[in-house]
C-alpha positions as CSV (number, residue, x, y, z in Angstrom):
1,X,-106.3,96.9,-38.7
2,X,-109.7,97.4,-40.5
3,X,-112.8,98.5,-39.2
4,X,-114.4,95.3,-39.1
5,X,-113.7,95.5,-35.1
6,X,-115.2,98.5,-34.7
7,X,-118.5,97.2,-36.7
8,X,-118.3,93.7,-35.0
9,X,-118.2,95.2,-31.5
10,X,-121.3,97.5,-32.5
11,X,-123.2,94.4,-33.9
12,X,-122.5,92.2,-30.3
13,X,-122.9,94.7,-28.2
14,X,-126.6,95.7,-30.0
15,X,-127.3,92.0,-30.2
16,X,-126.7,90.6,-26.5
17,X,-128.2,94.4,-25.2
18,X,-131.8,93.9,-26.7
19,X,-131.9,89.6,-27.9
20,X,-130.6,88.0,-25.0
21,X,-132.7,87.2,-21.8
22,X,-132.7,88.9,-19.1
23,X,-132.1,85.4,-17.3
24,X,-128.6,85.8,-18.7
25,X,-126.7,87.1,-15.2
26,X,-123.4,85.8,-16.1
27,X,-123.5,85.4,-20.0
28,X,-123.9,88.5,-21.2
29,X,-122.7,91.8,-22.4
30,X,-120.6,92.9,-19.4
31,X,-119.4,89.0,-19.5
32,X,-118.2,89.7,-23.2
33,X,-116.8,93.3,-22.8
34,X,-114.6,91.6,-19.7
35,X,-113.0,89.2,-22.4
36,X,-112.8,91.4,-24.8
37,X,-110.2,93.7,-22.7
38,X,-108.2,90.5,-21.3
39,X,-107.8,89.5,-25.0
40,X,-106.6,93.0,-25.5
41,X,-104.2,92.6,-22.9
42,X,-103.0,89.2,-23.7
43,X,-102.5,89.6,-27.2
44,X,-100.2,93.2,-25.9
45,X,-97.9,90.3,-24.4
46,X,-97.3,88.0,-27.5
47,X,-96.2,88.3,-30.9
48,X,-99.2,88.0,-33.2
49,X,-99.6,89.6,-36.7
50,X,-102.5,91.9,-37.8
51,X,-104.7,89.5,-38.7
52,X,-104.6,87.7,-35.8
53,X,-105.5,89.9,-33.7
54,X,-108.1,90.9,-35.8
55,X,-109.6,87.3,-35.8
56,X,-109.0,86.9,-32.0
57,X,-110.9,90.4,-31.0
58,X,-113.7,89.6,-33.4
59,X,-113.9,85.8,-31.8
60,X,-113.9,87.4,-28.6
61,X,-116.9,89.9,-29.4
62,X,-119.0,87.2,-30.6
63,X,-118.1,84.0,-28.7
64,X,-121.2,84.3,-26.8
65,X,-123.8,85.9,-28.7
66,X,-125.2,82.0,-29.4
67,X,-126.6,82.2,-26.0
68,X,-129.4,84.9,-28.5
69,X,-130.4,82.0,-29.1
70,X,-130.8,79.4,-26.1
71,X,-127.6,77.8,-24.1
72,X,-127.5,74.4,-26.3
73,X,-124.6,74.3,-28.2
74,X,-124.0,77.9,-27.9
75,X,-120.7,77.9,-29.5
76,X,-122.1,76.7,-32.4
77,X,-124.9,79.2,-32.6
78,X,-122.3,82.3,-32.1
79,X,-120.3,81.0,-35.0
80,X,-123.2,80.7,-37.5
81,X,-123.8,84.1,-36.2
82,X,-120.2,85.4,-36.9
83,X,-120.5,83.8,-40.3
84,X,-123.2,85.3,-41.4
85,X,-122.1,89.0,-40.3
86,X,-118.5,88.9,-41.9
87,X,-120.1,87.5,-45.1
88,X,-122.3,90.6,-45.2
89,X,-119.3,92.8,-44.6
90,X,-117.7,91.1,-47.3
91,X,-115.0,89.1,-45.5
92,X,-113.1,86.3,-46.8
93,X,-114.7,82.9,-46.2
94,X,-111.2,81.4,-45.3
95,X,-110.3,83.9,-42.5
96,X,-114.2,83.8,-41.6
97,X,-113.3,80.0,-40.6
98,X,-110.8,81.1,-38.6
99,X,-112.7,83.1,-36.5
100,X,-115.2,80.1,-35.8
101,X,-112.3,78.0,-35.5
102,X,-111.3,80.7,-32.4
103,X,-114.6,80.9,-31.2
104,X,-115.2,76.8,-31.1
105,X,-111.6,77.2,-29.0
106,X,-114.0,78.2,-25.8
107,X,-115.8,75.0,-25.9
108,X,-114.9,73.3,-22.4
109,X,-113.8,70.3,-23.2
110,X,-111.5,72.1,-26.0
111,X,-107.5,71.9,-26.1
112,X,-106.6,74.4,-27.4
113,X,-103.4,74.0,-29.6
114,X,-102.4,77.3,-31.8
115,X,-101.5,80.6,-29.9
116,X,-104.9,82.5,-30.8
117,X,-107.0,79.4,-29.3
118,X,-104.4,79.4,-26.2
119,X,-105.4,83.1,-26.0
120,X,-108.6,82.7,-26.2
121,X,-109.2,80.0,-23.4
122,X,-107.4,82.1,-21.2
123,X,-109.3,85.2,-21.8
124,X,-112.5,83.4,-21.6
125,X,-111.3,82.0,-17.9
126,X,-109.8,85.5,-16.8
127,X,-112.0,85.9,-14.3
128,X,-110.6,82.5,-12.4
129,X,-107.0,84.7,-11.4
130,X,-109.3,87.4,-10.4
131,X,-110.4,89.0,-6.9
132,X,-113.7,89.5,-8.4
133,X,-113.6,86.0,-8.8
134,X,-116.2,84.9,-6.1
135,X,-119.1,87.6,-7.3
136,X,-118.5,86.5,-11.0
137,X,-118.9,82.6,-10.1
138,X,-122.4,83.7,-8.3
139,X,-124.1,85.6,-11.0
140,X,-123.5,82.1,-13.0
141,X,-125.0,79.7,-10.7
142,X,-128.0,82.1,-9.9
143,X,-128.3,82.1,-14.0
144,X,-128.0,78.6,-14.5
145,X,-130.9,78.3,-11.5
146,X,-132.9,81.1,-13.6
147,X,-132.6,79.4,-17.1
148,X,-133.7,76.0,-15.1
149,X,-130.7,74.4,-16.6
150,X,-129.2,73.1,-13.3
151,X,-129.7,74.1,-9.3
152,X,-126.7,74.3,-6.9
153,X,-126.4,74.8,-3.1
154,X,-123.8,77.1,-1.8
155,X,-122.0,74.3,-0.5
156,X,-122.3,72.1,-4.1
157,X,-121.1,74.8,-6.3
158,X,-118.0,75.4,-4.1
159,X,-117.1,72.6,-4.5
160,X,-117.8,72.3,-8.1
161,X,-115.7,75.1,-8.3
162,X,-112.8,73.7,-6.2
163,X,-113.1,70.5,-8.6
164,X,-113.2,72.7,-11.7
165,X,-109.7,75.0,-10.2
166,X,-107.6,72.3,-9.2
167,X,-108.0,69.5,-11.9
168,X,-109.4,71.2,-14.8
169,X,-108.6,74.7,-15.5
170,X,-105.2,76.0,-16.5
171,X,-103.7,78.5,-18.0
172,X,-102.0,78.3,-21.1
173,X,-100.2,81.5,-22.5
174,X,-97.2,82.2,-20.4
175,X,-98.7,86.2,-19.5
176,X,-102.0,84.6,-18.0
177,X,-99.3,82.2,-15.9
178,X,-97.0,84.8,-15.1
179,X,-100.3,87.5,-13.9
180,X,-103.2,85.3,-12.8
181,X,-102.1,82.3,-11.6
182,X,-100.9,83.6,-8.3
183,X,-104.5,85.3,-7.8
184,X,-106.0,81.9,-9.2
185,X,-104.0,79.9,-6.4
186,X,-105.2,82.4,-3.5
187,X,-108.8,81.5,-4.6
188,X,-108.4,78.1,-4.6
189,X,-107.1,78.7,-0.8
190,X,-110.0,80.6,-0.1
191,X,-112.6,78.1,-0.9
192,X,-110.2,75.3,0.3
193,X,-110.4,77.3,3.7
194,X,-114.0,77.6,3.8
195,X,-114.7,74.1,3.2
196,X,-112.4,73.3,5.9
197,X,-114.5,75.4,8.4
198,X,-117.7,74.7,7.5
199,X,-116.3,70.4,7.9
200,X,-114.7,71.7,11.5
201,X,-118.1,72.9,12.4
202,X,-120.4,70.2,10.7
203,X,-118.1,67.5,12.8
204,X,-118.5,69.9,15.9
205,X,-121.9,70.1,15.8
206,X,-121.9,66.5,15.0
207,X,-119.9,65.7,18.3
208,X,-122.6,67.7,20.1
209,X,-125.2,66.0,19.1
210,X,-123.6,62.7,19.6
211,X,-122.7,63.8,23.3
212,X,-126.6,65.2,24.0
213,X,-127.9,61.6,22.6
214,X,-125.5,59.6,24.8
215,X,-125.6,61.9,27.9
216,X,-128.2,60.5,29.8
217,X,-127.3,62.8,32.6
218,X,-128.5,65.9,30.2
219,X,-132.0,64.0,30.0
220,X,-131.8,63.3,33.6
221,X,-131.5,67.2,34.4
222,X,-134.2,68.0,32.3
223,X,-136.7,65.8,33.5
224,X,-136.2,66.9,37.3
225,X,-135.9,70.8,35.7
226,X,-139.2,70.8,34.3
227,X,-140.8,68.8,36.1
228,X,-140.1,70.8,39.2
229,X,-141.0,73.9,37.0
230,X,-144.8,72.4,36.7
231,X,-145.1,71.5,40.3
232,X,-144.0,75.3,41.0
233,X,-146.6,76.3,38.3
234,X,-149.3,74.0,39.9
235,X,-148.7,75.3,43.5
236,X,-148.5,78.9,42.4
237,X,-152.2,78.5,40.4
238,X,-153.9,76.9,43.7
239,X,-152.8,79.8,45.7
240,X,-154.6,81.9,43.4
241,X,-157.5,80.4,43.4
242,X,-157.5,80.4,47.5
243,X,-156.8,84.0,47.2
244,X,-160.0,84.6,45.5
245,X,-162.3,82.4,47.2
246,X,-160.7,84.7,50.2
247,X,-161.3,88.2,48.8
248,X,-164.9,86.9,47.3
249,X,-165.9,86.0,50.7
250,X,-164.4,88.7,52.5
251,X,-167.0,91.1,50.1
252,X,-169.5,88.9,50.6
253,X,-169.5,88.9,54.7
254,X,-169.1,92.4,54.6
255,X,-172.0,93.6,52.5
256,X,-173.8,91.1,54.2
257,X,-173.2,92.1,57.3
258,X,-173.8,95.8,56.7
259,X,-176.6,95.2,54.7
260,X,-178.8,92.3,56.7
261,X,-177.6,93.0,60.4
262,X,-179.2,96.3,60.7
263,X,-182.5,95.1,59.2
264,X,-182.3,91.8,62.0
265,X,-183.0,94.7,64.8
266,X,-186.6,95.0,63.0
267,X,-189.0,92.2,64.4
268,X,-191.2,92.2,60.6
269,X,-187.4,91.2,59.2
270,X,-187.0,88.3,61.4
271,X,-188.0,85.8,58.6
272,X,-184.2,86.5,57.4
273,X,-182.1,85.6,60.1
274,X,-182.0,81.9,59.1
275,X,-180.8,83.0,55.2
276,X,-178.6,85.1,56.2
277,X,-176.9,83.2,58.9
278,X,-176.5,80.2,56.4
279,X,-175.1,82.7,53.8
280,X,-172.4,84.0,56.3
281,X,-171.9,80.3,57.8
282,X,-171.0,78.9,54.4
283,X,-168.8,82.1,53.7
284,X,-166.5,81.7,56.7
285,X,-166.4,78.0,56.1
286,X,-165.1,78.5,52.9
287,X,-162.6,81.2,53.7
288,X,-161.4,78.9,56.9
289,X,-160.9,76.2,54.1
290,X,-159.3,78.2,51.4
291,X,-156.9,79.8,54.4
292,X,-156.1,76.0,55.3
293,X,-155.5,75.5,51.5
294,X,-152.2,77.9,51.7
295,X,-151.3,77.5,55.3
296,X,-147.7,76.2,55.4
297,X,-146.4,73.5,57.3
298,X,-143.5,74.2,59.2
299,X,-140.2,71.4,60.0
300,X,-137.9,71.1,62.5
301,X,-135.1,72.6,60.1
302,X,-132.6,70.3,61.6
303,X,-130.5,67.3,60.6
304,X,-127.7,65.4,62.6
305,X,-124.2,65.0,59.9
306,X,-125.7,60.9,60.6
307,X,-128.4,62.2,58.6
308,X,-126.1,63.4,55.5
309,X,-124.2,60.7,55.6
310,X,-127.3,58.0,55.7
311,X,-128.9,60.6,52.8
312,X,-131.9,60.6,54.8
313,X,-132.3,64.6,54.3
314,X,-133.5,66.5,51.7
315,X,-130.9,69.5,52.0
316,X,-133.1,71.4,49.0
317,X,-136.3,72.1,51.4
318,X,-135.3,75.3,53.3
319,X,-137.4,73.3,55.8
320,X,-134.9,71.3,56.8
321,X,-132.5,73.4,57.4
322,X,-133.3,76.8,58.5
323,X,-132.2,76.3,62.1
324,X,-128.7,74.7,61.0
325,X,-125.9,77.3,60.9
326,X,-124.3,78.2,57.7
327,X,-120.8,76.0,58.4
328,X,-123.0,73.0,59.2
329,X,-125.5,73.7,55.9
330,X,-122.0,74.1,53.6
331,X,-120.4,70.9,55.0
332,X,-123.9,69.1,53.9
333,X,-124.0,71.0,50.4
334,X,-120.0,69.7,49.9
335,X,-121.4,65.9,50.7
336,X,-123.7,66.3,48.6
337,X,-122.1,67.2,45.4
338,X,-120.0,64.7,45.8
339,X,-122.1,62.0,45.1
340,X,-124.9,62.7,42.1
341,X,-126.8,59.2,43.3
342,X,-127.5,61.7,46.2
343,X,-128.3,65.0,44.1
344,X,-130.9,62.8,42.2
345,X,-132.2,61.4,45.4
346,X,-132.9,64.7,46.7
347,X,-134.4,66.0,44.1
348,X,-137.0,62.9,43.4
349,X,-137.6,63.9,47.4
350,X,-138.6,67.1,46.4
351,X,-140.9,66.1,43.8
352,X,-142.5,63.7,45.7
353,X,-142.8,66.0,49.1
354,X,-144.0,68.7,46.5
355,X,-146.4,66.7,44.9
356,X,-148.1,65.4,48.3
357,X,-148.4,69.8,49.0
358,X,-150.3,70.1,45.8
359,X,-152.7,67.4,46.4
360,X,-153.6,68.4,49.6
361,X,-154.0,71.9,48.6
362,X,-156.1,70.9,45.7
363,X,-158.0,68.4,47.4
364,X,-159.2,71.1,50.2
365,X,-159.8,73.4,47.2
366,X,-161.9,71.2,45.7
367,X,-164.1,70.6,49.1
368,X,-163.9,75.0,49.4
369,X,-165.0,75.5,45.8
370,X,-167.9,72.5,46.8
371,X,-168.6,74.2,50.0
372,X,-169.1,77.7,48.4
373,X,-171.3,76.9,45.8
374,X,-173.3,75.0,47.5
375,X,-173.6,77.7,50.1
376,X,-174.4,80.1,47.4
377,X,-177.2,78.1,46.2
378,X,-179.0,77.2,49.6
379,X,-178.3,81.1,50.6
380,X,-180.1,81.8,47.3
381,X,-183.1,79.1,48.3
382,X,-183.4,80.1,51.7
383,X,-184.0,83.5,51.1
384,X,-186.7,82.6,48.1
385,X,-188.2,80.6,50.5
386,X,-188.2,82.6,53.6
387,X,-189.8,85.4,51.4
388,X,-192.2,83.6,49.6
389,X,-193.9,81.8,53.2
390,X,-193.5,84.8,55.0
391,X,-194.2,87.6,52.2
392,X,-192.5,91.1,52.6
393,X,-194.0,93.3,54.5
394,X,-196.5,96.2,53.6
């Protein structure tokens, strides 16, 4: 064998290292190397002159150096490119057609029909009765996405692939049979298997949805769960604010009456006994109101069984039961499971009996929040005016 392979592999090699694009993830130099060795191996197992396996090793460096020059018609492209180097190393223009009649062999749609064109194909598709198989197939989508040339979703170039491994591809030469089909077959499982899952848990999902759109017992549950959550909220905020009209008062009485009481005993200071009893008045009015605000009311906490059975008690208000005893309060719980017109009953009871709490506390909030500023502001007018008439003394 001449050193034409030698010079060819030195000529690819340079060309697809510093001509082809970068974008090139799958078709490229590694790609071509990969071939190169399962051409080696395949033409090991068959009977093939010199010469042919000096045309199939140099069809196998240069079978993709077209891409040099874009992916149309590639094949093409690597054959002009062949042509032109074994002319210039003075080969014969009849085994020179050979060798583009090798490379042409790797078109897809080719069937291949000589041994060297059977070789080829199968050296070209290697990879497919490969474990490395499933990070080969990657680089070339994320290539073809690169070059712009087509855009595939995980689940779209699976099965692409599938497609492609089952009806398309086979192997031709008896080695590639015998060596790589059983790998080939286990890949085709593997993808087969993860389609399978992924349509088990796209129908899953799609069974839960279609249970949470027709449940309307889910929507139900909801509705009473947030809304209660808001009424909680609600209740929680006005006994805030009644807290701090409380401690805001509670200053203000005592600063007033450790500030203004002592001075009261001096008869020149008596001007200020009418401001500083309406400031204090208005204080303890509006702590007597904010205290009313957050004062609970308090049940009998207890129901007769005629009661449960009627569903005439609300057995979610601790106020109506906490004088039963626990037996009696579990029997009532057990009813009351039993029947969900009776769970949803209670729990609209609840809202409502809530509701009426938060709109008396806020309504008497309202009237302490009114009381207090307006105490504020005559406090503030009474003593401008009881200073200004009556002047402070000298």
């Amino acid at each position: 064998m001449s050193d034409i392979i030698d010079k060819a592999e030195k000529y690819s090699s340079n060309l697809l290292s510093n001509n082809l694009d970068s974008k090139y993830l799958y078709h490229n130099l590694k790609h071509t190397q990969r071939i190169v060795k399962s051409t080696k191996e395949l033409i090991a197992a068959n009977d093939l002159d010199d010469i042919s396996k000096e045309h199939l090793l140099i069809a196998a460096w240069f079978h993709d150096t077209g891409y040099t020059s874009g992916p149309d018609d590639h094949e093409e492209s690597s054959c002009k490119i062949a042509h032109q180097f074994l002319l210039d190393n003075g080969y014969d223009l009849e085994r020179i057609q050979k060798v583009e009649q090798i490379i042409r062999a790797t078109k897809r749609d080719f069937k291949p029909q000589t041994l060297s064109e059977k070789i080829i194909r199968d050296a070209d598709c290697s990879h497919f009765g490969h474990r490395s198989y499933f990070e080969t197939t990657e680089y070339l989508r994320e290539e073809l996405s690169l070059l712009g040339l087509a855009k595939f979703s995980s689940k779209k170039w699976r099965d692409i692939n599938i497609e492609m491994l089952e009806n398309e591809h086979v192997f031709y030469t008896d080695y590639a049979k015998e060596n790589w089909q059983e790998t080939k077959n286990q890949n085709i499982k593997t993808l087969l298997k993860e389609k399978k899952n992924e349509k088990a848990i796209a129908k899953k999902e799609q069974l839960k949805a279609k249970y949470k759109n027709e449940s309307p017992d889910r929507g139900i549950q909801t509705l009473f769960r947030v809304t209660l959550k808001n009424h909680i909220t609600l209740s929680d905020i006005a006994d805030t604010k009644a807290n701090i009209l409380l401690s805001v008062n509670a200053i203000i009485i005592s600063v007033a009456l450790a500030n203004l009481i002592p001075k009261l005993d001096n008869p020149s200071n008596a001007y200020l006994i009418y401001p500083a009893t309406i400031f204090v008045v208005f204080s303890v009015v509006s702590m007597v109101m904010a205290v009313l605000a957050t004062r609970p009311n308090i049940t009998s906490g207890k129901f007769t069984k005629k009661d449960v059975e009627d569903k005439k008690v609300n057995l979610l208000f601790f106020g109506n039961f906490h004088k039963m005893s626990l037996a009696e309060y579990e029997w009532a719980i057990q009813e009351l499971v039993k029947d969900k017109d009776y769970i949803y009953s209670s729990l609209t009871k609840d809202l409502y009996f809530l509701g009426l709490v938060l709109n008396r506390k806020y309504k008497i909030l309202r009237w302490t929040y009114t009381v207090f500023m307006v105490g504020i502001i005559i406090s503030v007018l009474a003593f401008g005016l009881s200073f200004h008439f009556n002047g402070v003394p000298n």
